[in-house]
Backbone atoms as SQL, in Angstrom:
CREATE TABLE atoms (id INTEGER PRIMARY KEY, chain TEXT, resi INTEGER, resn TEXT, atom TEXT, x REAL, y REAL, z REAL);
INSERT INTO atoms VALUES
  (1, 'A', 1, 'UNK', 'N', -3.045, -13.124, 8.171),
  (2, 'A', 1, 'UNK', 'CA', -2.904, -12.036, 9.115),
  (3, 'A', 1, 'UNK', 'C', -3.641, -10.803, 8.580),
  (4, 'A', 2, 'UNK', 'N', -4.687, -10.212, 9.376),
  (5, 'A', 2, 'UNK', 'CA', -4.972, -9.075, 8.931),
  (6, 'A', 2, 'UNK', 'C', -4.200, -7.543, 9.416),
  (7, 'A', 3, 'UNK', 'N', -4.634, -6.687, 7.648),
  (8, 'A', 3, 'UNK', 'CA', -3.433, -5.616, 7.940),
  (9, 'A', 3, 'UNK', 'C', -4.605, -4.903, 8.642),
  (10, 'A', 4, 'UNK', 'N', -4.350, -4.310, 10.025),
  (11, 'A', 4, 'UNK', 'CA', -5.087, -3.512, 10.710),
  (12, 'A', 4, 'UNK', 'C', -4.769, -1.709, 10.007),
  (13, 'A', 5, 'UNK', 'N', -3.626, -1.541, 9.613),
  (14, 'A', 5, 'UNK', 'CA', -3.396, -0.130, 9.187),
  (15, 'A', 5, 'UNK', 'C', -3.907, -0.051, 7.822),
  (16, 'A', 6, 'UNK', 'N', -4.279, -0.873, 6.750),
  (17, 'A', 6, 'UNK', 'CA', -4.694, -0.474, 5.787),
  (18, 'A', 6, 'UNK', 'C', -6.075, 0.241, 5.616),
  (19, 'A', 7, 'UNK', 'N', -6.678, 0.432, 6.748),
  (20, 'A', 7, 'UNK', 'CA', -8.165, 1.181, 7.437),
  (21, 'A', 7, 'UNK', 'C', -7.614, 2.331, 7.485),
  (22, 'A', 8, 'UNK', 'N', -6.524, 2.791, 8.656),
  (23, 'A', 8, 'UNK', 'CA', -5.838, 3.430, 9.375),
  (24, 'A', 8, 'UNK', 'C', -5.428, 4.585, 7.598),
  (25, 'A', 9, 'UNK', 'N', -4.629, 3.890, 7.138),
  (26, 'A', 9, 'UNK', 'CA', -4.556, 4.692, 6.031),
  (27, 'A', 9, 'UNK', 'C', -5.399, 5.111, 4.764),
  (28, 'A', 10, 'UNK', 'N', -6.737, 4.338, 4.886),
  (29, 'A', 10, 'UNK', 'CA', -7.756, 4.188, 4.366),
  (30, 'A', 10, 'UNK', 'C', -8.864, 6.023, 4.696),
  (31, 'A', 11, 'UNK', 'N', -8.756, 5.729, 5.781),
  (32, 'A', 11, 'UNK', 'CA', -8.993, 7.036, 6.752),
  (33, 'A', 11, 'UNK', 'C', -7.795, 8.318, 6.547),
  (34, 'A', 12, 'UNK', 'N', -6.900, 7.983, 7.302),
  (35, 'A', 12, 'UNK', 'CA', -5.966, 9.393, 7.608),
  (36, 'A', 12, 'UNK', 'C', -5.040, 9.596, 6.076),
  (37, 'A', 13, 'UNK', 'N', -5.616, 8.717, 5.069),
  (38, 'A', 13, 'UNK', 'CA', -4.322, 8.892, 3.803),
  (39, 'A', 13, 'UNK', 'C', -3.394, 8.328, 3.599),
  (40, 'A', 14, 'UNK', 'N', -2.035, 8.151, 3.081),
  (41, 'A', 14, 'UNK', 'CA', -1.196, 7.593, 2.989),
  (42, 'A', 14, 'UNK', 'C', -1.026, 6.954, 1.652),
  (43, 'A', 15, 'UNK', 'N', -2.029, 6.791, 0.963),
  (44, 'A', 15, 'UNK', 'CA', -2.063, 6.161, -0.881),
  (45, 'A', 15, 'UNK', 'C', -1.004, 7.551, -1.278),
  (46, 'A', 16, 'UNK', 'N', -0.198, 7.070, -2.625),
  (47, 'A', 16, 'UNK', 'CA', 0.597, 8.019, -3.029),
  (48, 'A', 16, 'UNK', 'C', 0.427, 7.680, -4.608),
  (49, 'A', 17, 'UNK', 'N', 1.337, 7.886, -5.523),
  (50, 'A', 17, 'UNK', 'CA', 0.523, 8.285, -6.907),
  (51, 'A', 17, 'UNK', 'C', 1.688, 8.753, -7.388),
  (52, 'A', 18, 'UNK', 'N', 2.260, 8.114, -8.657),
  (53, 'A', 18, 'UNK', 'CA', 3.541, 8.334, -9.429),
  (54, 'A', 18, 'UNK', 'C', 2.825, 8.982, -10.895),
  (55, 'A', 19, 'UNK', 'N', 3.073, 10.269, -11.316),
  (56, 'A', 19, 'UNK', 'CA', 2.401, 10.890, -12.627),
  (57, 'A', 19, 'UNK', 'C', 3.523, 11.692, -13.002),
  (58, 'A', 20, 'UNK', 'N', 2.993, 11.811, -14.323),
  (59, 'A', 20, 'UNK', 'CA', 4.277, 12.472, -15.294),
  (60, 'A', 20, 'UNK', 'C', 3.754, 14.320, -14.491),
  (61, 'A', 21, 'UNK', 'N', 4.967, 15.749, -14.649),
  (62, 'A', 21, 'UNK', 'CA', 4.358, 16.219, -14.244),
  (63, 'A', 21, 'UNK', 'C', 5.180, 17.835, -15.214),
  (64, 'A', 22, 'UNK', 'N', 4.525, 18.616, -15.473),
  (65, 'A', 22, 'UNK', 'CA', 5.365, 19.547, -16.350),
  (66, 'A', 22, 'UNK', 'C', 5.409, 20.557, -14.903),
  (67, 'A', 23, 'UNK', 'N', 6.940, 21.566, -15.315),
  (68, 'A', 23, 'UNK', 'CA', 7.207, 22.684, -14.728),
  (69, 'A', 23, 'UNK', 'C', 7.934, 23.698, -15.361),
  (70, 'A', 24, 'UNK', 'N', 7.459, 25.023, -14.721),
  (71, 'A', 24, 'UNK', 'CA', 7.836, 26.036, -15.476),
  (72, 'A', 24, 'UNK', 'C', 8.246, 26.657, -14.284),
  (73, 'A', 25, 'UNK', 'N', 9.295, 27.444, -14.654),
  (74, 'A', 25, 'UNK', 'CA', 10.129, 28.152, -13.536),
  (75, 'A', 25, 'UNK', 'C', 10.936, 29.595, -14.701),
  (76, 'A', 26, 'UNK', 'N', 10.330, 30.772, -14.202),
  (77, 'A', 26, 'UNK', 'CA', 11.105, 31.727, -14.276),
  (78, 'A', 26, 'UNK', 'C', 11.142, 32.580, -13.634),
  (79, 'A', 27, 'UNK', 'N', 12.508, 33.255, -13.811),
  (80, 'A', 27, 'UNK', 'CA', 12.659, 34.565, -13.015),
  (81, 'A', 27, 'UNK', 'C', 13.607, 35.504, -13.837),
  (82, 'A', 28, 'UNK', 'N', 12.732, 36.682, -14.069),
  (83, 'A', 28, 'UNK', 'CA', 12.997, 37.583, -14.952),
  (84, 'A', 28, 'UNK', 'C', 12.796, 39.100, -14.680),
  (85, 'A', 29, 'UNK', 'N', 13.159, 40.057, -14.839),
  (86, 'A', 29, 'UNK', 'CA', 12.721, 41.437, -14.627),
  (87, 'A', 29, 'UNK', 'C', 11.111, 41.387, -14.476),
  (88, 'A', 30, 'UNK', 'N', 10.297, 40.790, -15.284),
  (89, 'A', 30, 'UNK', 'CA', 9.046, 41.527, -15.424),
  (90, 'A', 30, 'UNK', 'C', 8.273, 40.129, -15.076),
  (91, 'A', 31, 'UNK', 'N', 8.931, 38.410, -14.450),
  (92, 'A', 31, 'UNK', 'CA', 7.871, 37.504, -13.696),
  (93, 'A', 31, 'UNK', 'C', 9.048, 36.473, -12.610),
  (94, 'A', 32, 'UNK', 'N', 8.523, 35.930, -11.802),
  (95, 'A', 32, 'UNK', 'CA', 9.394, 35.286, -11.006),
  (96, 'A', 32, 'UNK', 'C', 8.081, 34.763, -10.551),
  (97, 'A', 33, 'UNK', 'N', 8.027, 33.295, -10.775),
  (98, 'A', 33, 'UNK', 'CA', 7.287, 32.149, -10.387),
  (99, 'A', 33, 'UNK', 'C', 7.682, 30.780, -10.573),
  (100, 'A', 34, 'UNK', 'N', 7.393, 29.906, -10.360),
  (101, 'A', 34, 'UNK', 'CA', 7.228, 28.210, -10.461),
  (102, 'A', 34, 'UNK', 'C', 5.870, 27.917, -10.505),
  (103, 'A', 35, 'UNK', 'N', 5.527, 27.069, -11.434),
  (104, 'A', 35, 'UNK', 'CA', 4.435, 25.861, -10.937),
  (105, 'A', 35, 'UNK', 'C', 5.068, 24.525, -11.814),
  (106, 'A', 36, 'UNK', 'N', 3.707, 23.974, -11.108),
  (107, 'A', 36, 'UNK', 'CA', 4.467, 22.408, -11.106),
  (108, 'A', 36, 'UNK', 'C', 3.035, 22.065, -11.531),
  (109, 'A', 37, 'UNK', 'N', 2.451, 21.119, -12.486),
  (110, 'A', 37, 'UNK', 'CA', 1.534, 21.016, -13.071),
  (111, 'A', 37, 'UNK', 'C', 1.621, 19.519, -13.421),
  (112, 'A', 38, 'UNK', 'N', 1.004, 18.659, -12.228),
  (113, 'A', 38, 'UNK', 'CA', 0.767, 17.051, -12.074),
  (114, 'A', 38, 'UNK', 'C', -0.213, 16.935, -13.165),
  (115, 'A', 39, 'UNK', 'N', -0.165, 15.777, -13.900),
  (116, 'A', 39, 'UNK', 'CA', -0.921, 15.371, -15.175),
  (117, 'A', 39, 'UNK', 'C', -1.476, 14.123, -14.783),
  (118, 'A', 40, 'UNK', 'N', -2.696, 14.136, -15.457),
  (119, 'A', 40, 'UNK', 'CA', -3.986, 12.608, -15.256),
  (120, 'A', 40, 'UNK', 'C', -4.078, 12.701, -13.558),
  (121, 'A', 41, 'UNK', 'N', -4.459, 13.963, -12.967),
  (122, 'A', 41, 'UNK', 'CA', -5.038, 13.656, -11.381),
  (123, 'A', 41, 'UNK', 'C', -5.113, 14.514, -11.312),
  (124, 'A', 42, 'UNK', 'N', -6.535, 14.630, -10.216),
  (125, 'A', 42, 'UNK', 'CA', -7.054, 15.860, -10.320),
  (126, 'A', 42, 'UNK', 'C', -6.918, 16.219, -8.509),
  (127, 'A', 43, 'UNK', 'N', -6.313, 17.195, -8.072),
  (128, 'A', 43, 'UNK', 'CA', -5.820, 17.296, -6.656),
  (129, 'A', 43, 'UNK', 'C', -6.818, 17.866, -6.048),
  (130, 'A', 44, 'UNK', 'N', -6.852, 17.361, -4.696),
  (131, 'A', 44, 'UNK', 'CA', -8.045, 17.882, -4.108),
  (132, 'A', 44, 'UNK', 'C', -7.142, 18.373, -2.554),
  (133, 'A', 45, 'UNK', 'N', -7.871, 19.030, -1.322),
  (134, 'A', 45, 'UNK', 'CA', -7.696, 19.448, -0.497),
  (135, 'A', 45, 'UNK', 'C', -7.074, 18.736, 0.522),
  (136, 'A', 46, 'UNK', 'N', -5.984, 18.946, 1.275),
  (137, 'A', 46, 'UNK', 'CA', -4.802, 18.243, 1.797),
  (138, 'A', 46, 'UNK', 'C', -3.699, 16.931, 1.254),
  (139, 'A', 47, 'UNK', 'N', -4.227, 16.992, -0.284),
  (140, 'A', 47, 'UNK', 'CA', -3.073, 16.225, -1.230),
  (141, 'A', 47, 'UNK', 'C', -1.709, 16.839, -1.420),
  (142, 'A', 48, 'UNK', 'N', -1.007, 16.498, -1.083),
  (143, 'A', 48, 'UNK', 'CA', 1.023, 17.169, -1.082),
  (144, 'A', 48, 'UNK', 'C', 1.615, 16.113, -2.287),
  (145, 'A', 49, 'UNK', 'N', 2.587, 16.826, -2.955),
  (146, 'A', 49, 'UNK', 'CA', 2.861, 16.954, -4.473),
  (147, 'A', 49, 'UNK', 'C', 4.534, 16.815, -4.304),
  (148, 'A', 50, 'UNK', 'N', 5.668, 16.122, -4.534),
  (149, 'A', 50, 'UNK', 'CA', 6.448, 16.183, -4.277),
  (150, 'A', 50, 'UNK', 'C', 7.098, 15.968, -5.660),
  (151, 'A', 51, 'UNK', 'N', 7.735, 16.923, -6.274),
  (152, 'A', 51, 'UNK', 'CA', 8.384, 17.029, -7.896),
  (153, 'A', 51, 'UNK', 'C', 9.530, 16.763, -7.833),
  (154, 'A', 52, 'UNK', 'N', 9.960, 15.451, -8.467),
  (155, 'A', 52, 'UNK', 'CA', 11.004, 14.992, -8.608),
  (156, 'A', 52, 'UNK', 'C', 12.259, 15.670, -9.655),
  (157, 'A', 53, 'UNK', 'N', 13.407, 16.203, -9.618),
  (158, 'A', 53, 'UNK', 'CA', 14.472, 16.457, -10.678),
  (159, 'A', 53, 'UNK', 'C', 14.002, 17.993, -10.740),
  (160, 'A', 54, 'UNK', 'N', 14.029, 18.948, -9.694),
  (161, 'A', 54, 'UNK', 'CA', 13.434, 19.888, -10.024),
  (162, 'A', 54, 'UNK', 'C', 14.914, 20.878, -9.625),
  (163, 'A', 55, 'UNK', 'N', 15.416, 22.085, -10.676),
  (164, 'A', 55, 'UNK', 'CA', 16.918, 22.130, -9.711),
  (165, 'A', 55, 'UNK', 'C', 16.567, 23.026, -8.805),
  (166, 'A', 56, 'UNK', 'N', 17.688, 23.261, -7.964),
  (167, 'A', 56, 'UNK', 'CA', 17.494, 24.420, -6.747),
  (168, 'A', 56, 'UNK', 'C', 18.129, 25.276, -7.104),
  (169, 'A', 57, 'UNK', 'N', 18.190, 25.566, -7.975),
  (170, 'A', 57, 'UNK', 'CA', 18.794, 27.548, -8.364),
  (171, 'A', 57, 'UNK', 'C', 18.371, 27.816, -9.535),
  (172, 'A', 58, 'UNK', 'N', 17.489, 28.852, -10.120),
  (173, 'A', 58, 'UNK', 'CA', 17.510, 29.242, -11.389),
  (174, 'A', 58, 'UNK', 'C', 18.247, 30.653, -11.006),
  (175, 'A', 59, 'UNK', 'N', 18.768, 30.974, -12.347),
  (176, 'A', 59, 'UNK', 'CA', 19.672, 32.266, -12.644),
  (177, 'A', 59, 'UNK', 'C', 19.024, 33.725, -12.752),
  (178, 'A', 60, 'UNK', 'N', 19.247, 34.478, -12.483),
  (179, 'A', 60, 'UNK', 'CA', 18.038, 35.746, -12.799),
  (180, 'A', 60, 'UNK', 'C', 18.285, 35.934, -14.100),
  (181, 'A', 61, 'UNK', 'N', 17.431, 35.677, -15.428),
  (182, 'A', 61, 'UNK', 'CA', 17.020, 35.767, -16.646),
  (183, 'A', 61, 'UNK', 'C', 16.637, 34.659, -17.145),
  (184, 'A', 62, 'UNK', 'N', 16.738, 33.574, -16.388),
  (185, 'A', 62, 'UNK', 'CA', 16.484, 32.274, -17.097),
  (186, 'A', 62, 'UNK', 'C', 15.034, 31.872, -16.807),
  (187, 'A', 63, 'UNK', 'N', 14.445, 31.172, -17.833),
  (188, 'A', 63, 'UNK', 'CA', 13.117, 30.698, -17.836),
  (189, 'A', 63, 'UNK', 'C', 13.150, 29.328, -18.329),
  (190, 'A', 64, 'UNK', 'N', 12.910, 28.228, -17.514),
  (191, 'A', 64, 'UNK', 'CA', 12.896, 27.070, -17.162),
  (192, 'A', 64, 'UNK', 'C', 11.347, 26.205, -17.926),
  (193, 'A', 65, 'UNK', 'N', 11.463, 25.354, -18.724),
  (194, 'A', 65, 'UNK', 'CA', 10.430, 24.641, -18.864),
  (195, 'A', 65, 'UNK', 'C', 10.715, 22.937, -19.109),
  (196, 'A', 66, 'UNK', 'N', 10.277, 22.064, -18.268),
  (197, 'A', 66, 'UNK', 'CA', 10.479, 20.762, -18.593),
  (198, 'A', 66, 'UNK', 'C', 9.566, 19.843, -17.943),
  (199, 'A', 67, 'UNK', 'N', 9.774, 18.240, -18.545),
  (200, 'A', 67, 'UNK', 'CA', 8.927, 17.467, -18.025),
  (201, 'A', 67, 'UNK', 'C', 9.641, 16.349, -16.765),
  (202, 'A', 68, 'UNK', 'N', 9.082, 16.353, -15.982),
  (203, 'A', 68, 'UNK', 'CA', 9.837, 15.303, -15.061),
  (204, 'A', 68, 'UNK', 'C', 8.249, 14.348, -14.400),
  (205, 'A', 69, 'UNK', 'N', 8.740, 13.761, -13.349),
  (206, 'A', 69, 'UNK', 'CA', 7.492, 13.101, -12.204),
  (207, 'A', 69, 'UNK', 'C', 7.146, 13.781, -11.066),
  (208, 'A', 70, 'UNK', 'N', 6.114, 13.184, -10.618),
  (209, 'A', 70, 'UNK', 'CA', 5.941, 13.620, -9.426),
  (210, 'A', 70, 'UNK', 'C', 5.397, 12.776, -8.652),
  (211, 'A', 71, 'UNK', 'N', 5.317, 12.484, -7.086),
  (212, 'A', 71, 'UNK', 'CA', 4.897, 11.911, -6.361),
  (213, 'A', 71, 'UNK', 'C', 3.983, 12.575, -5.641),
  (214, 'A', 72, 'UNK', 'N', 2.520, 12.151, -5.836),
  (215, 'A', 72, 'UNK', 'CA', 0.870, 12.965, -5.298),
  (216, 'A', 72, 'UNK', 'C', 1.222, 12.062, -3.600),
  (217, 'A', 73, 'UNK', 'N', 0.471, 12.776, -2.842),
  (218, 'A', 73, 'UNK', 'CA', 0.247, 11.747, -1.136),
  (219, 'A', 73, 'UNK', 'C', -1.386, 12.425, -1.266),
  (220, 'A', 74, 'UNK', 'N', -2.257, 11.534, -2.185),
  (221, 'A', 74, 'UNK', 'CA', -3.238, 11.817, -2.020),
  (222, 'A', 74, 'UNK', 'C', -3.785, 11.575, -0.222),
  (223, 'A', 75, 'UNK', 'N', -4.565, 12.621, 0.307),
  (224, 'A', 75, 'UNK', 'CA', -4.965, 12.426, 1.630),
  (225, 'A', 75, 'UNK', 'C', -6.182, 11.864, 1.849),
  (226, 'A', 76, 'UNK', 'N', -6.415, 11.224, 2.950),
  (227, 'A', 76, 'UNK', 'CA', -8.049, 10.641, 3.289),
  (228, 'A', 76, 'UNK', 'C', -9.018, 11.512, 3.809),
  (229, 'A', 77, 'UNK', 'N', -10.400, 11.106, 3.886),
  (230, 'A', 77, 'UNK', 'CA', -11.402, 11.707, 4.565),
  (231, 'A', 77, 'UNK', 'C', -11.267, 12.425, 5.636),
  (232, 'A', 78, 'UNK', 'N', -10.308, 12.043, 6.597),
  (233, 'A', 78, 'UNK', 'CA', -10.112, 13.215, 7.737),
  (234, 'A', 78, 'UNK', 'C', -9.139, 13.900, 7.669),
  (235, 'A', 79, 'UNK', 'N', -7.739, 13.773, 6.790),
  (236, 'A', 79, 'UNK', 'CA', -7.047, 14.885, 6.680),
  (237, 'A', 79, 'UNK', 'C', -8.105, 16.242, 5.615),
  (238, 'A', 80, 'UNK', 'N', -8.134, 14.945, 4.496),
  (239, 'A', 80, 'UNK', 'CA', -9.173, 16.503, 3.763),
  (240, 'A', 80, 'UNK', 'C', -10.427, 16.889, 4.407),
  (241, 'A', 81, 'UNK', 'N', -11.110, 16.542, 5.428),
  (242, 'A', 81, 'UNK', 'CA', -11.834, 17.803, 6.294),
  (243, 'A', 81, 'UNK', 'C', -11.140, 18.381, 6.949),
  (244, 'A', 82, 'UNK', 'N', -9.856, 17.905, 7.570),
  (245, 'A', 82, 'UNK', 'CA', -8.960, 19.202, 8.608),
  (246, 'A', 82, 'UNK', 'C', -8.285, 20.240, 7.621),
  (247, 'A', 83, 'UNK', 'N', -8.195, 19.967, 6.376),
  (248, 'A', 83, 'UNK', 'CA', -7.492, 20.574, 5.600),
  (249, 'A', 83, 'UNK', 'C', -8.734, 21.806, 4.995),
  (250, 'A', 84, 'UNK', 'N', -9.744, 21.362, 4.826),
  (251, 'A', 84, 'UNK', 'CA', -10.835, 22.434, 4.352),
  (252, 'A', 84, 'UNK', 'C', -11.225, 23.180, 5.366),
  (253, 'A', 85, 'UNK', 'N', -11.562, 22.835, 6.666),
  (254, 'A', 85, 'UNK', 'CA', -11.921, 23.155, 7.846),
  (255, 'A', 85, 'UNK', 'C', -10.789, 24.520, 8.519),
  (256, 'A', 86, 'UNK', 'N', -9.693, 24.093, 8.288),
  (257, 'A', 86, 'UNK', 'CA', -8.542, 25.060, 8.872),
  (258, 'A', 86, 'UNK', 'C', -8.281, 25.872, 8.043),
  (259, 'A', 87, 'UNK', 'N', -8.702, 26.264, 6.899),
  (260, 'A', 87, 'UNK', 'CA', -8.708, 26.832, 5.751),
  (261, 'A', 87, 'UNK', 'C', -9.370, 28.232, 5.987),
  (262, 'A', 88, 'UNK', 'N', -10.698, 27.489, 6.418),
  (263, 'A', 88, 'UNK', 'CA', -11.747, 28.782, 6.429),
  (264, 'A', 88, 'UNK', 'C', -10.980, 29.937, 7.941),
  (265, 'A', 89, 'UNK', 'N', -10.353, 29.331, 8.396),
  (266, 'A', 89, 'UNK', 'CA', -9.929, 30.388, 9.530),
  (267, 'A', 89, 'UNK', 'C', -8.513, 30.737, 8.658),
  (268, 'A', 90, 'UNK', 'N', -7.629, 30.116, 7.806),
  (269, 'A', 90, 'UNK', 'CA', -6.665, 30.995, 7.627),
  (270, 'A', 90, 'UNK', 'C', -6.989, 31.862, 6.568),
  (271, 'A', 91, 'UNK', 'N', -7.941, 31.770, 5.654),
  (272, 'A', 91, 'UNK', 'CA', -8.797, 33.032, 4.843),
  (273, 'A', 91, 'UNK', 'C', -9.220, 34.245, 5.876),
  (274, 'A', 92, 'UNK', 'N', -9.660, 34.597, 6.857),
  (275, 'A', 92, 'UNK', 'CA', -9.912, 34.907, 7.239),
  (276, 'A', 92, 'UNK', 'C', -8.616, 36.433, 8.091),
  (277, 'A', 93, 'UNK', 'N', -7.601, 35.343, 7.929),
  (278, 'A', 93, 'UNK', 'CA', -6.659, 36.118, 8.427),
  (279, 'A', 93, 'UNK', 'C', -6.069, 37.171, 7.263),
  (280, 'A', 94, 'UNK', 'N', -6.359, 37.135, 6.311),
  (281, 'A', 94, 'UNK', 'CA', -5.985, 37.620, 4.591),
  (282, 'A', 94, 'UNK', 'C', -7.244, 38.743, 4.983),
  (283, 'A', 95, 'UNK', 'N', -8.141, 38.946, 5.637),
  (284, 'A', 95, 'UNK', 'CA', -9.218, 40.328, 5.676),
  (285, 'A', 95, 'UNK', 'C', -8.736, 41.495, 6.197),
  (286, 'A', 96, 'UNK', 'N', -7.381, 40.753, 7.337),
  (287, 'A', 96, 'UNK', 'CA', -7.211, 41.958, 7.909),
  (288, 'A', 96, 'UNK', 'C', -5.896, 42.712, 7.584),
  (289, 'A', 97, 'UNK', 'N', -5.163, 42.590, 6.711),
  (290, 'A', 97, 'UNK', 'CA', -3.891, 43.092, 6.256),
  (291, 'A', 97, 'UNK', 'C', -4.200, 43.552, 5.016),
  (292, 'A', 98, 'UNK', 'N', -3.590, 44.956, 5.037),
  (293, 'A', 98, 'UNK', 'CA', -3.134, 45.359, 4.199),
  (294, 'A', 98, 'UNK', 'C', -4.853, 46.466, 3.662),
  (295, 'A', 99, 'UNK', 'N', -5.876, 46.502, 4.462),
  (296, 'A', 99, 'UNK', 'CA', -6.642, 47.485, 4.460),
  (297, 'A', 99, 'UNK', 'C', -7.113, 48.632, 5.524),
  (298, 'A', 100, 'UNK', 'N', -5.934, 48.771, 6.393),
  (299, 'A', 100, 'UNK', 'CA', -6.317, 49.895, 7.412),
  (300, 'A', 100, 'UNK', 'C', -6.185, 51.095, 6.768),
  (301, 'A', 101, 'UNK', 'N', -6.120, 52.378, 7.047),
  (302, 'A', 101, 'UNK', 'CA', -5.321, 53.766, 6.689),
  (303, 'A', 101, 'UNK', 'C', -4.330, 54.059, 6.971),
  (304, 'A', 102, 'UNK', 'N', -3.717, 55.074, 6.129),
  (305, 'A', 102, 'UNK', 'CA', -2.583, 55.632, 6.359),
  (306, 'A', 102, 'UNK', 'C', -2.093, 55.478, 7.834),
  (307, 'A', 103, 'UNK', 'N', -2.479, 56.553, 8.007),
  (308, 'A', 103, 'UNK', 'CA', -2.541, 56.868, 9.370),
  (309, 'A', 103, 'UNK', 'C', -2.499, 55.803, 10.565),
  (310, 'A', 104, 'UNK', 'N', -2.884, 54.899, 10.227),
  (311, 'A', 104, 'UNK', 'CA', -2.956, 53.375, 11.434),
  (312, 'A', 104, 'UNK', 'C', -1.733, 52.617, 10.723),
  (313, 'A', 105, 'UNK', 'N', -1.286, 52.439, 9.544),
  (314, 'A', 105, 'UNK', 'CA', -0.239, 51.792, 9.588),
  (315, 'A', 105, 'UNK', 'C', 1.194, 52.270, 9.456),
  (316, 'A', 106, 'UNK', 'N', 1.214, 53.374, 9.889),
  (317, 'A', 106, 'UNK', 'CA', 2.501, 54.633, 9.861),
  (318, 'A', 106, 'UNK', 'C', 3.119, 54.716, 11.548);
């Protein structure tokens, strides 16, 4: 029997990708961030990253560093052109905020 969707996902994506992945999470008076830093893959444009064991509350002073997994959904040829393609118009929207005058945003 042939798999007709393995094209289908060949095209629109759907391969996924189990990698070790480090994260750092703090929030402190003077930084408040996360990243999540997938190891041995190199991510490209419309790839989604899903970090496994990650908690949902840090404390205000605590600074978080550990290793867990992650699950990549590397994307195909036509999500990553819709993904580069829709890009250039939401850059675009970042030109117009936050440089008028006084006076226009009062």
């Amino acid at each position: 029997m042939t798999d007709h969707w393995g094209v289908g996902r060949a095209i629109f994506g759907g391969k996924t990708v189990e990698v070790p992945c480090t994260v750092e999470i703090e929030r402190t008076a003077d930084y408040f961030f996360a990243n999540a830093i997938p190891e041995g893959i190199e991510l490209r444009p419309g790839d989604r990253v899903l970090v496994h064991g990650a908690p949902d509350h840090v404390a205000f002073g605590e600074k978080l560093a550990f290793e867990t997994t992650a699950t990549v959904y590397l994307a195909g040829p036509v999500e990553r052109f819709w993904t580069q393609w829709s890009a250039l118009f939401e850059l675009t929207e970042l030109y117009h905020c936050g440089f008028e005058p006084k006076e226009v945003a009062a």
